[in-house]
C-alpha positions in Angstrom: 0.0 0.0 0.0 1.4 3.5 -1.0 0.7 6.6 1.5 -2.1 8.7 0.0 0.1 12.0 -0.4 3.8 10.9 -1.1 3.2 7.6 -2.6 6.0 5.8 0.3 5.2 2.7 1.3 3.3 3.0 3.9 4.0 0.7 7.6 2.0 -2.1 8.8 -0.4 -1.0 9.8 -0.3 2.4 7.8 -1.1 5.4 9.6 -4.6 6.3 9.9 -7.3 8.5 10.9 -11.0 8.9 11.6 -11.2 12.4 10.2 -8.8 12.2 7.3 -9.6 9.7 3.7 -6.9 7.5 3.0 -3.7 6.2 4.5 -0.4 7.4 5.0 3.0 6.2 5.9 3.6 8.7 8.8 1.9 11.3 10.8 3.4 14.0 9.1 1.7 13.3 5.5 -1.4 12.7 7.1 -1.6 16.1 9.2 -0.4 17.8 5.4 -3.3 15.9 3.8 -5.7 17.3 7.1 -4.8 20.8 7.2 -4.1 21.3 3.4 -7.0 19.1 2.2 -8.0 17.6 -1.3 -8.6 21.2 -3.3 -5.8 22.4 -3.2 -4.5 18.9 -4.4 -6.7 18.6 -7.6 -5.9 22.5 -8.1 -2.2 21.8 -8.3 -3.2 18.0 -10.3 -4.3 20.1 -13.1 -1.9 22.3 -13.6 0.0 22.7 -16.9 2.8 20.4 -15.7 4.9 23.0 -14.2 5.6 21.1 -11.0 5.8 16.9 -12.5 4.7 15.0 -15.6 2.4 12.4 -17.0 3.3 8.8 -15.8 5.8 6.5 -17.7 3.2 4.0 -19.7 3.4 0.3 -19.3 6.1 -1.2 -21.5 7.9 2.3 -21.8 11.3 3.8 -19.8 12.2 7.2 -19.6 15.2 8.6 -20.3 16.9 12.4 -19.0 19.4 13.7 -21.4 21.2 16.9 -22.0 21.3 19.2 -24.2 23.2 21.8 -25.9 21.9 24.9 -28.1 18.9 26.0 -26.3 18.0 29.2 -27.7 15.1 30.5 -26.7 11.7 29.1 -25.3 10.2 28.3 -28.7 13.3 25.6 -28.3 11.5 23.8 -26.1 8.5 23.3 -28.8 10.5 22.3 -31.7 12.1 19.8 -30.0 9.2 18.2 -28.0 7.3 18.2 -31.4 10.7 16.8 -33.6 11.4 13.7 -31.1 7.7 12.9 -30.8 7.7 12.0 -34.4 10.6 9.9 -34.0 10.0 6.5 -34.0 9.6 4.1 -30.9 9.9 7.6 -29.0 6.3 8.1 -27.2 7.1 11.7 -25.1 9.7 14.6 -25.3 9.7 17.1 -22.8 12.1 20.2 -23.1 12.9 22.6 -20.3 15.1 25.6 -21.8 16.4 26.7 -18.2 17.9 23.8 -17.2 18.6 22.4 -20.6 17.3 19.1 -19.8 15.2 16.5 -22.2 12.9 13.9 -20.8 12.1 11.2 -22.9 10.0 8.5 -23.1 10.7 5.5 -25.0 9.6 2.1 -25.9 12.6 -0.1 -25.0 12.0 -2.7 -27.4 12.1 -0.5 -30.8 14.5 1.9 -29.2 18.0 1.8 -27.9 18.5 4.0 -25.3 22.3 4.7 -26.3 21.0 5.9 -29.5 18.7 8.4 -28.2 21.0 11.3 -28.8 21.9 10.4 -32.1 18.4 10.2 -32.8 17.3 13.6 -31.5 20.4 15.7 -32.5 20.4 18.2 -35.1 19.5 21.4 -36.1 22.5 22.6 -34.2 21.3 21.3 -30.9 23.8 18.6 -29.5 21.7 16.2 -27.1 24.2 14.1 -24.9 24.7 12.0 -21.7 24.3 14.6 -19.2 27.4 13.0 -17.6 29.0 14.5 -20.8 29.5 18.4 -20.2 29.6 21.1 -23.1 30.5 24.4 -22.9 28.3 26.8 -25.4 29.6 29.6 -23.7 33.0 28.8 -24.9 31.6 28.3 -28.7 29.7 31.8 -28.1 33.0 33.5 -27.4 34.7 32.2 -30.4 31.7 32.8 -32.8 31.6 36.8 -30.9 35.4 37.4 -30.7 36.5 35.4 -33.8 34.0 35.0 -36.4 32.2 38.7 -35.7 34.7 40.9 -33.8 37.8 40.1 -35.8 35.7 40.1 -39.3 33.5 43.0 -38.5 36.4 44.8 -37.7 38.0 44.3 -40.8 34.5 45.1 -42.8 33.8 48.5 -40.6 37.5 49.5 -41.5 36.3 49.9 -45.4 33.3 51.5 -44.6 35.7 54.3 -42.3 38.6 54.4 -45.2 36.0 54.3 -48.1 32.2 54.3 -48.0 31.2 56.7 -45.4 33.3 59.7 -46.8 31.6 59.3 -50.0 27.9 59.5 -48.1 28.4 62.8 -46.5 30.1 63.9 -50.2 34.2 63.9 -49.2 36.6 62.1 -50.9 37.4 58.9 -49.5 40.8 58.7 -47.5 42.0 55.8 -50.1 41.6 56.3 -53.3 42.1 52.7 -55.4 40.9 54.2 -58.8 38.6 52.8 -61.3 38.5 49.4 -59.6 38.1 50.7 -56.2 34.2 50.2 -55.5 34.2 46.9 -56.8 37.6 45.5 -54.9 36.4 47.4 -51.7 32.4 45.9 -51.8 33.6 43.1 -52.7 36.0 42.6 -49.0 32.6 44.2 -47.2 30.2 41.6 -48.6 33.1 38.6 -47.4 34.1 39.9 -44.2 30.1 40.4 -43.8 29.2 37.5 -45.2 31.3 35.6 -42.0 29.4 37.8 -39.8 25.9 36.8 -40.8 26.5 32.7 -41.4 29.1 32.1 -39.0 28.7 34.3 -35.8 24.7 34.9 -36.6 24.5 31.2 -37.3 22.3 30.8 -34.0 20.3 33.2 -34.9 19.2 32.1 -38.2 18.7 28.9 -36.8 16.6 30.4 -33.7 14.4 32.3 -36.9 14.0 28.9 -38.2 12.7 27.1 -35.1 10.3 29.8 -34.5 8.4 29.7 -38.0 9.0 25.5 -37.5 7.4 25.5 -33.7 4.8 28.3 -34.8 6.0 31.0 -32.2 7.6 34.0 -33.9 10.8 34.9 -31.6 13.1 38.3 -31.5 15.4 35.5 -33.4 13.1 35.9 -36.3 12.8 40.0 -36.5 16.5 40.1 -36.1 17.4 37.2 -38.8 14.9 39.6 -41.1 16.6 43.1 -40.7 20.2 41.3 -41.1 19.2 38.9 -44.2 17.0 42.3 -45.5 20.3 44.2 -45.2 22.4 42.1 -46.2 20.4 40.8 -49.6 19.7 44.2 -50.6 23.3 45.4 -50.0 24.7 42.4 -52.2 21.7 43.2 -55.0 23.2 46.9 -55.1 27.1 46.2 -55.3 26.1 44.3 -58.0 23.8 47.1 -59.6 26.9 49.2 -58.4 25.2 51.0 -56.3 27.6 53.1 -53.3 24.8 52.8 -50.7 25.2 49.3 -49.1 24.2 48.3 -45.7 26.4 45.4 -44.6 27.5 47.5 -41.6 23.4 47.0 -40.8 24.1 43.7 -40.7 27.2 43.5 -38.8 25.7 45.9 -35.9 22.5 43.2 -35.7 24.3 40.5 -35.2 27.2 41.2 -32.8 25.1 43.1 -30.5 22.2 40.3 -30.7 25.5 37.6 -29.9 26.3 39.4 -27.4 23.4 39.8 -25.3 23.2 35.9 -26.3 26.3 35.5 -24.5 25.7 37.2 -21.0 22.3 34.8 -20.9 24.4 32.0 -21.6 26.3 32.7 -19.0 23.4 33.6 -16.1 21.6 30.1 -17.6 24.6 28.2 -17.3 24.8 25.7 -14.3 28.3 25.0 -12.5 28.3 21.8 -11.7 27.1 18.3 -13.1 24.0 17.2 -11.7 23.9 13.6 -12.3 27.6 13.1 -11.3 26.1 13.9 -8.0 23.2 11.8 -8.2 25.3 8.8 -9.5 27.7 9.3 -6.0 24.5 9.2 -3.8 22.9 6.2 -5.0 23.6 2.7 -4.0 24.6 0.8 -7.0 25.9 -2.8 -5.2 24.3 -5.1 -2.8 26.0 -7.6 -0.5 23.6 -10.8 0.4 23.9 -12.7 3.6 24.9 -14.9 3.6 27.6 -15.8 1.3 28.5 -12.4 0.7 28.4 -11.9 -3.0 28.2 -8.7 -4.3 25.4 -7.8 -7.2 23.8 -5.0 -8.4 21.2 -3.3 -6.8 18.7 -3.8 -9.8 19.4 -7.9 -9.2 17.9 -7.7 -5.5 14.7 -9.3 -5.1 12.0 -8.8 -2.8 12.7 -11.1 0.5 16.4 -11.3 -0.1 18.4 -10.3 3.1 21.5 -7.9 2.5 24.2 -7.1 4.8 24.9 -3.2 5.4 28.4 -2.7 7.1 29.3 0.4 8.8 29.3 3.5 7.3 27.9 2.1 4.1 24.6 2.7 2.9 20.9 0.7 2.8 20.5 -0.4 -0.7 17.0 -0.5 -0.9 13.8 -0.1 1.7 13.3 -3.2 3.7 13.5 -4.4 7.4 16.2 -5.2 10.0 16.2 -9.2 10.4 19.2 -9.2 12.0 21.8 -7.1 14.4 21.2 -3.1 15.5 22.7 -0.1 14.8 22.1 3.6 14.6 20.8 5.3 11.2 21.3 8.2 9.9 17.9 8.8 7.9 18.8 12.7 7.4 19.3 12.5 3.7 15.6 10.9 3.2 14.0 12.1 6.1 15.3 15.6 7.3 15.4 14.3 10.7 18.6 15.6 12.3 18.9 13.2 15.0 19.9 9.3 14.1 17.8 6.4 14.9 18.6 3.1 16.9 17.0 0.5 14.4 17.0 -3.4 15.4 15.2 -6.5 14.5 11.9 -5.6 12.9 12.3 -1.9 12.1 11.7 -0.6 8.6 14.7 1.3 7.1 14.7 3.2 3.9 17.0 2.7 1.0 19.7 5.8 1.0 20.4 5.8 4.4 23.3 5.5 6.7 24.3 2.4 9.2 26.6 4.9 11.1 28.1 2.0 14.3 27.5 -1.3 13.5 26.7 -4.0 10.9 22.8 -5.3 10.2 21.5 -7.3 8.5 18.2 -6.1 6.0 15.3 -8.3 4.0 14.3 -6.3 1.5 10.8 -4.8 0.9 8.0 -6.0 -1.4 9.3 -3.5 -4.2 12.8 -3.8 -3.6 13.5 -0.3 -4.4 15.3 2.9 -3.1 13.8 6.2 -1.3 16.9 7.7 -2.3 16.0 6.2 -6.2 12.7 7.5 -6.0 14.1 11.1 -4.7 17.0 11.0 -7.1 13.5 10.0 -10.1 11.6 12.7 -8.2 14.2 15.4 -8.8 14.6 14.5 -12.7 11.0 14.4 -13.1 10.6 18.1 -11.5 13.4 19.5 -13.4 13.1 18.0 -17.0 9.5 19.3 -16.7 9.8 22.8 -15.5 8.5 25.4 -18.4 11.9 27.7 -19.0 13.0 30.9 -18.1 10.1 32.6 -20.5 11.6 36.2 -20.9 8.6 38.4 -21.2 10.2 39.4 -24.8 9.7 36.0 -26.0 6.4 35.8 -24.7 5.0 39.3 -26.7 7.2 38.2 -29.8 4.7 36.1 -30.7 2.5 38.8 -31.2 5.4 41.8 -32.1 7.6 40.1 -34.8 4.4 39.4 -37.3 3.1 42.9 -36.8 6.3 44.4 -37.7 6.8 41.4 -40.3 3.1 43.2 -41.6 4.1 46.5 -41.3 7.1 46.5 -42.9 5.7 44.4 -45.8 2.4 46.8 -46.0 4.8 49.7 -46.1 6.5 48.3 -49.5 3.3 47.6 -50.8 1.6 51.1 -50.1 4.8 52.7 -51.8 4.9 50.4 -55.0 1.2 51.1 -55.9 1.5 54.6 -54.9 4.4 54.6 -57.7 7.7 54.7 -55.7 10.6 53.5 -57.5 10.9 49.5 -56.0 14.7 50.2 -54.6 12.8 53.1 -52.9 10.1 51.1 -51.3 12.5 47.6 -50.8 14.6 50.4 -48.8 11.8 52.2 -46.8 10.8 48.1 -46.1 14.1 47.2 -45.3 14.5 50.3 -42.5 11.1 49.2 -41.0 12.8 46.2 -40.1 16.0 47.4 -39.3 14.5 50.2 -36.6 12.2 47.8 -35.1 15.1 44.7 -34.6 14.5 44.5 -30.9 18.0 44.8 -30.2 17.0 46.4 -27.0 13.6 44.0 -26.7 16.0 40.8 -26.8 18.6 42.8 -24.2 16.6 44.1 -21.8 16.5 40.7 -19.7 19.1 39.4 -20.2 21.4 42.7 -19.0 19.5 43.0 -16.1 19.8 39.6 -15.3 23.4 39.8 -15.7 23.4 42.8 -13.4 21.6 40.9 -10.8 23.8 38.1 -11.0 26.9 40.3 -10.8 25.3 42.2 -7.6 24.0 39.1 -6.0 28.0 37.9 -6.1 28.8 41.0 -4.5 26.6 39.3 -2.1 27.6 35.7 -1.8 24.6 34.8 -3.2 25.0 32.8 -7.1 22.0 32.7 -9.0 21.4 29.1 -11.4 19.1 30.9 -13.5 16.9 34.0 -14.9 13.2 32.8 -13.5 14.9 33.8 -9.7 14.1 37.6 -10.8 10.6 37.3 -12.2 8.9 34.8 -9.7 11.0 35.4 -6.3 9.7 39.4 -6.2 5.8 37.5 -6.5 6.5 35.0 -3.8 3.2 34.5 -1.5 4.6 32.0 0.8 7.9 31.3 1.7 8.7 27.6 3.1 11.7 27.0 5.2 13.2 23.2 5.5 14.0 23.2 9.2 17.4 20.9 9.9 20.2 22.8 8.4 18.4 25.6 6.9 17.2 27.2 10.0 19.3 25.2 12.7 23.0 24.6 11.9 22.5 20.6 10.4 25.5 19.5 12.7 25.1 17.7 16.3 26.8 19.4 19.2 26.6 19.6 22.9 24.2 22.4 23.3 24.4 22.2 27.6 25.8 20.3 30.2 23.8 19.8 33.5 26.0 19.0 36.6 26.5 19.6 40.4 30.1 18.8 40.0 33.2 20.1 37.3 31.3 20.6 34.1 35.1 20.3 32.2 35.8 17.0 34.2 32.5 15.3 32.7 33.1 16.2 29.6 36.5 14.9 29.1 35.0 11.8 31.1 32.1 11.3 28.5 34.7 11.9 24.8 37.3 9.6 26.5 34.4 6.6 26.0 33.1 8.2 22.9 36.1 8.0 21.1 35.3 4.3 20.6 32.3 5.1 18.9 31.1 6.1 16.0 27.5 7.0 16.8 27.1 11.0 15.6 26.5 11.5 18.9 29.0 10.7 20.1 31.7 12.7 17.6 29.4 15.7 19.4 30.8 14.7 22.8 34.4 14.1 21.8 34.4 17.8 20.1 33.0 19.7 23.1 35.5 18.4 25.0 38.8 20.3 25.8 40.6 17.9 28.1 42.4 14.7 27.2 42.0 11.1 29.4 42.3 7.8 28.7 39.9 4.7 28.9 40.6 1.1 29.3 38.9 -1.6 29.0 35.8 -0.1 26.8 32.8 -1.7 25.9 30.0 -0.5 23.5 26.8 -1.5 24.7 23.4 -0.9 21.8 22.8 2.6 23.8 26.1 4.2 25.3 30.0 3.2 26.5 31.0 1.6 29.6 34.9 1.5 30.6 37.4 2.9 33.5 38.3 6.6 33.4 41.3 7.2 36.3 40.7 4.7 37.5 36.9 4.7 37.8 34.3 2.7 36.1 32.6 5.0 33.9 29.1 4.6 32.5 27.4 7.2 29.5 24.6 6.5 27.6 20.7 6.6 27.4 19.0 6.5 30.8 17.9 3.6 30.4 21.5 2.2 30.0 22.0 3.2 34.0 18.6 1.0 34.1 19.9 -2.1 33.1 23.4 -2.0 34.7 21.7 -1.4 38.1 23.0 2.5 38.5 21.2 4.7 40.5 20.2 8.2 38.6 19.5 10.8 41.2 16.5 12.8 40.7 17.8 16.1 39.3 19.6 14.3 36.8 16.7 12.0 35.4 14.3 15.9 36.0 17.4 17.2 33.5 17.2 14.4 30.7 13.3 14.5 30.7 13.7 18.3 30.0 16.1 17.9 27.4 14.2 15.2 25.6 10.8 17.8 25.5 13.8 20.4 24.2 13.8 18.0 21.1 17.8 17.4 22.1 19.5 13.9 23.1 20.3 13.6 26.9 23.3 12.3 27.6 23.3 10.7 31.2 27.1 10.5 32.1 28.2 9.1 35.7 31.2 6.6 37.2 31.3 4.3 40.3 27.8 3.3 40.4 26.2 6.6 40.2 24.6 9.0 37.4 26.9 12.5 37.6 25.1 14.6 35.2 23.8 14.9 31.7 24.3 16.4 28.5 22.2 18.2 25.5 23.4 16.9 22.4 21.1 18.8 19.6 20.9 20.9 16.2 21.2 24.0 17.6 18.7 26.8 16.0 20.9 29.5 13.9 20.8 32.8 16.0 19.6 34.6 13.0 16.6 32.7 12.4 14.0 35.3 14.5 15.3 38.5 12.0 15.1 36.2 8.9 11.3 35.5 9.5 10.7 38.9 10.6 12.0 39.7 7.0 9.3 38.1 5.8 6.7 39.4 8.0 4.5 40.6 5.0 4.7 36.9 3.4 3.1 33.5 4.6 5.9 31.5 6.6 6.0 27.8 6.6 8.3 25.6 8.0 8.7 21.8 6.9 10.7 19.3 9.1 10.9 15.6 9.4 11.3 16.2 13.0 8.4 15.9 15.6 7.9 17.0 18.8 9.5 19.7 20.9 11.8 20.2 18.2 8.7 21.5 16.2 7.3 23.1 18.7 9.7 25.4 19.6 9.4 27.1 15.9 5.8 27.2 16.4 6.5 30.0 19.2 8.0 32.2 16.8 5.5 35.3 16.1 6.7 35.3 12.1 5.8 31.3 11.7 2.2 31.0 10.4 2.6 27.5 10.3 4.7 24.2 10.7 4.6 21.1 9.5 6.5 18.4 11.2 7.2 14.9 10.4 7.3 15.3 7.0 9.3 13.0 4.5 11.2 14.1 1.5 7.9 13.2 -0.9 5.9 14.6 1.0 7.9 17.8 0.8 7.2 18.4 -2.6 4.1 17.4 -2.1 3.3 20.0 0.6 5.4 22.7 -1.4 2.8 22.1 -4.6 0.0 22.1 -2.6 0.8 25.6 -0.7 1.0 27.2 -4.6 -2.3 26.9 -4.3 -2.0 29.6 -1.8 0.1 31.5 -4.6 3.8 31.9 -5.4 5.8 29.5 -2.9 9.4 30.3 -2.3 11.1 27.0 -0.6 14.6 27.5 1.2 16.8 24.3 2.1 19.9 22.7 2.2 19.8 18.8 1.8 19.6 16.4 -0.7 16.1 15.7 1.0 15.2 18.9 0.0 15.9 19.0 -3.9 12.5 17.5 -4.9 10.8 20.2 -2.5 13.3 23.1 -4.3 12.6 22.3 -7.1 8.8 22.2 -6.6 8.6 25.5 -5.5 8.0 28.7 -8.1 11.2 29.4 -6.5 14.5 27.5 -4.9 17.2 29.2 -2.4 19.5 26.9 -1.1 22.1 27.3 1.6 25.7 25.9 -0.4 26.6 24.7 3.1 24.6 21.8 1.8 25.0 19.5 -0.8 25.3 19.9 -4.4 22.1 18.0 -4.6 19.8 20.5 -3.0 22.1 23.4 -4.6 21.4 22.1 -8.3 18.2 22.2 -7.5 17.8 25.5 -6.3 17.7 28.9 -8.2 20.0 30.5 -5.7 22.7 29.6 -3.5 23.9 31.5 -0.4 27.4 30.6 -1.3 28.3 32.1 2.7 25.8 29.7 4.3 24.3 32.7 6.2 20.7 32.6 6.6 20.8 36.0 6.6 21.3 36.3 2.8 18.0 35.0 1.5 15.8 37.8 2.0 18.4 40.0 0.9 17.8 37.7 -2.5 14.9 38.8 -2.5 14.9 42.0 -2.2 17.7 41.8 -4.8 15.2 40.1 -7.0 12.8 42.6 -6.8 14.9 45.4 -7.8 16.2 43.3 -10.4 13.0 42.7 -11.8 12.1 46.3 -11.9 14.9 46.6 -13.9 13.8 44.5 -16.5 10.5 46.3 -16.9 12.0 49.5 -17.1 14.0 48.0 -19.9 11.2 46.4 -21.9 9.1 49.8 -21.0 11.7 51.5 -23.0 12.5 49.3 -25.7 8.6 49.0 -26.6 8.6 52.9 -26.2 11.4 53.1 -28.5 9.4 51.5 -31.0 6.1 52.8 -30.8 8.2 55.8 -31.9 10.5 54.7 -34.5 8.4 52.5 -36.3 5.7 55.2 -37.6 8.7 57.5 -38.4 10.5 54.3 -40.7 6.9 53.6 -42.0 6.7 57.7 -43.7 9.8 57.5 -44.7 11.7 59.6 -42.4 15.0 57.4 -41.6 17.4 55.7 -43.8 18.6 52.5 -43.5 21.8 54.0 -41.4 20.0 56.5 -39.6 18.1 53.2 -38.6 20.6 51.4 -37.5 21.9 54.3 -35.9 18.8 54.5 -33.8 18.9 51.2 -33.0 21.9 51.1 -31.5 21.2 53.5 -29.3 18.1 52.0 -27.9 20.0 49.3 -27.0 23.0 51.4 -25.1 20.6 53.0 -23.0 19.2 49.9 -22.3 23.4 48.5 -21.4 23.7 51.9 -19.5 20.4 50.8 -17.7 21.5 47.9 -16.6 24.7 49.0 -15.9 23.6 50.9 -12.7 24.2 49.5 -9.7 21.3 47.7 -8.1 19.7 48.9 -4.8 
């Protein structure tokens, strides 16, 4: 049986209420399931897929590939559309901001290894995403080598030669009869380069958007450089002195280069599935016998041993031995648990102290796998970074397209000379190439980047700035994100030497390698030696000085026949409602004292929430108890949910956007799903890669402190951007109606649109607030 919100396994018997439909496999996805109900659930089930994706069919796999040459959202069409008509191939699914292609694919007609072959082309490269590519790299040599060095050479002739002659002065070189002819002839090569080589992308972009049916800037821009260019080639051959390759030239390198600084902001550091592939179990050792397999040859019922320090293969129960666990990478919870003989244990996590041996479950699968799947899913299927420019190109580039083209025709039946009315066309075109439309995100986003690294905050991609400035409800993971995510002696209760029972406790502890324990032996700063040490299943026995020394759980002291005076025992209850580990530590028959061993809160947590006072704040942790409780009292928490599994996570997180725009902050690999998720991810890099890939931002410092000053970064950022695009369509509500009667040239044009787009640089260039 699967739990109702998370689809876990649920225990037997599951858990189970009166008041709430269903079961679940803990309390903490049945409370989400109470409080958060079934509306908001279908709400979020019929979304547009932004948060998941249809179901791999019986008899199909899926695949998740890279891919390289991602242009611009209509991207994401053409190639959903192209590998859907493949073949054997049943689903695509593109996702432009994290350049990621899920596929679905009937095993039996399709190899997978051939899947990039297959769906290559076009001048995308689709690859192994354990293969890396750098397009920035290719950008720089198109920009630098193909445009700069070319178009320098081609604006030379136009300095020495061409524009002399337009403003009537002789032209500094004179090379006679032939002169025209040699010079145009260098101009339309060195142009030529420009336009096929370095504007390659761009052409190809123009193409995808007719092939996808969504008109992009890509298309507008290919127009005014093809116009230019095919019209300046027809008059060098008529011999005509007006030619408009430097048109063409100017397009395309300042086009490339706004290309380049969103290559840049969209491009990830770090290999996602390198990390993924060091998280997951691949071997299996059975007991007995020992022989190793691999993990996709263990079947339901077959017993595995886990030594220490090694990971669970796959869910299943104890049969045999006890040990602690470490379930914080599937479960959030920062403290380990003691699991024996008939306890459940979850595939993913960590036998910390000694050996046990697990059957494994009906499924014999992972909850690491299915977080690892969960995270694929999420990503592969999350729309991209849709610039608002690409979004109103669809409607912009045909009206220009039919303005440009009504303009020609208007002139020709009106009796214009046809080079007079292909020109007036052409300049139409050329002072509405939305130079400035395409670089008004991406510049600011650059911007923001480059401020938020003044910050110690890096930014994985673009869709930080338009949804973080919208965010309703911001969701904070509790264990590491708003406590520090490392065990530590928070107190030590004692009528005696507080330094003595320290250095008591860590000379036992070293023997062991429960995380507890590793708290104990740093807090201490004296030095003594044990003998004869024994490891019992909860605590240390030995002699310290001489003394027999006992620490462990209370009910250790229990069982050896120790007595445990009253204030100590009143001291570890107290701890224990604290949501901390008590510690009883004592020698020669008697319980000395007791220590708090706990994931202490981060001291800025109370100003972080207040930050967010005019936002919903939620807090998610697998933990229970007084550990929840205590986040309850703060006056900024609207709610918390605790006991909550990594599914469950990102199933809470999709049900709150119900509620709106949810922001979710974390840290661990439990969190990525849940990061994800959310309409926006911050994660903390003190963390692991998993949960930072996942996230839109990383607070590289690990300073809580940092995220809402990404937000409020984000916000100024994003007005930014619509300052930009207010200016750039301003621009060409103007400029187009003066093209249209005639009152620009081609180079006046270009001239004009140049400039649009330096005040939009110069915009951007201002340092953020």
């Amino acid at each position: 049986m699967s739990c109702r919100l998370c689809d876990l396994p649920t225990p037997d018997p599951p858990v189970t209420d009166p008041g709430v439909d269903g079961a679940f496999c803990c309390r903490g996805c049945l409370e989400v399931q109470r409080r958060l109900g079934d509306e908001a659930g279908s709400a979020v089930e019929g979304d547009d897929g932004a948060t998941g994706s249809e179901p791999v069919p019986e008899g199909h796999e899926q695949a998740f590939l890279g891919v390289e040459g991602m242009h611009c959202s209509s991207c994401e069409v053409f190639l959903e559309d192209r590998g859907s008509d493949l073949d054997g191939v049943d689903a695509v699914e593109a996702s432009y901001a994290t350049e990621l292609l899920r596929v679905v694919y009937e095993p039996d007609r399709v190899d997978a290894e051939d899947l990039p072959d297959r769906l290559s082309g076009y001048g995308y490269d689709v690859h192994d995403p354990e293969e890396t590519a750098d397009e920035g790299d290719d950008v720089v040599v198109r920009f630098l080598v193909g445009g700069g060095f070319f178009g320098m050479m081609a604006m030379l002739w136009y300095v020495l030669f061409l524009y002399p002659t337009y403003f009537g002065y002789a032209p500094v070189v004179d090379f006679g009869g032939f002169g025209f002819l040699y010079v145009g002839a260098n101009i339309w090569l060195f142009a030529s380069v420009v336009l096929f080589y370095t504007g390659w992308p761009l052409l190809r972009g123009a193409y995808v958007g007719l092939r996808s049916g969504r008109p992009n800037t890509d298309l507008l821009v290919s127009l005014a450089a093809v116009g230019a260019y095919a019209y300046s080639t027809v008059a060098l051959l008529l011999g005509r002195t007006e030619l408009y390759f430097d048109v063409t030239i100017a397009v395309v390198l300042v086009v490339t280069a706004g290309t380049y600084y969103e290559s840049r902001v969209k491009r990830r550091a770090g290999d996602l599935l390198e990390e993924l592939t060091r998280l997951r179990v691949e071997e299996a050792t059975r007991y007995p016998g020992g022989d190793v397999v691999d993990v996709s040859a263990v079947e339901a019922g077959e017993e595995l041993l886990v030594r220490a320090g090694d990971r669970v293969p796959v869910d299943g129960t104890v049969v045999e031995g006890s040990a602690a666990v470490d379930e914080g990478l599937v479960t959030g919870e920062s403290l380990p648990r003691r699991k024996g003989p008939g306890d459940d244990v979850r595939g993913g996590t960590v036998v910390t102290d000694a050996p046990v041996v697990v059957r494994a479950g009906e499924a014999a699968a992972s909850t690491l796998d299915r977080i690892v799947e969960s995270l694929w899913r999420i990503q592969s299927t999350r729309p991209g970074a849709q610039r608002l420019a690409d979004r109103l190109a669809t409607v912009f580039v045909p009206l220009v397209a039919l303005v440009a083209t009504a303009t020609t025709a208007v002139l020709l039946v009106t009796g214009a000379a046809p080079a007079e009315a292909l020109l007036t066309g052409l300049t139409v075109l050329i002072v509405s190439c939305p130079c400035a439309l395409g670089l008004a995100t991406p510049l600011a986003v650059a911007a923001g980047t480059r401020a938020a690294a003044a910050r110690n905050v890096v930014v994985a991609t673009p869709a930080l700035f338009e949804a973080a400035p919208d965010a309703d409800v911001v969701v904070f993971d509790k264990t590491g994100t708003l406590t520090t995510g490392e065990m530590a002696v928070t107190d030590v209760e004692t009528d005696g030497d507080a330094r003595s029972l320290l250095a008591r406790a860590a000379a036992l502890e070293r023997y062991s390698s429960h995380p507890v324990a590793a708290a104990v032996v740093e807090a201490a700063d004296e030095t003594v030696e044990a003998t004869a040490v024994e490891a019992y299943d909860r605590g240390v026995a030995g002699r310290v000085e001489g003394d027999p020394v006992l620490i462990g759980h209370p009910s250790l002291f229990a069982e050896r026949g120790w007595t445990v005076p009253a204030p100590v025992a009143d001291s570890a209850e107290e701890i224990r409602r604290d949501g901390a580990v008590p510690v009883v530590v004592g020698w020669a028959g008697e319980a000395a004292g007791v220590l708090a061993v706990g994931d202490e809160t981060r001291p800025a947590w109370p100003v972080v929430a207040e930050a967010f006072a005019d936002r919903e704040v939620v807090v998610l942790t697998g933990d229970e108890g007084a550990a929840a409780d205590r986040l309850r009292e703060e006056p900024a928490v609207d709610e918390v949910f605790d006991g909550v599994k990594p599914a469950a996570k990102a199933e809470t997180v999709r049900r709150l956007r119900e509620r709106g725009t949810v922001a979710m902050v974390g840290d661990g690999s439990n969190d990525a799903p849940a990061l994800a998720a959310a309409d926006v991810g911050v994660a903390l890099a003190g963390g692991t890669r998993l949960a930072t890939e996942a996230a839109d931002a990383v607070v590289v410092d690990d300073d809580l402190r940092s995220v809402p000053a990404t937000f409020d970064l984000a916000s100024a950022t994003n007005r930014r951007i619509k300052t930009n695009l207010a200016w750039a369509f301003g621009y060409n509500a103007v400029a187009i109606p003066l093209a249209a009667l005639g009152l620009l040239n081609p180079l006046f044009a270009a001239v004009a649109m140049a400039s649009s787009s330096l005040l939009v640089v110069v915009n951007s260039s201002r340092r953020l607030a």
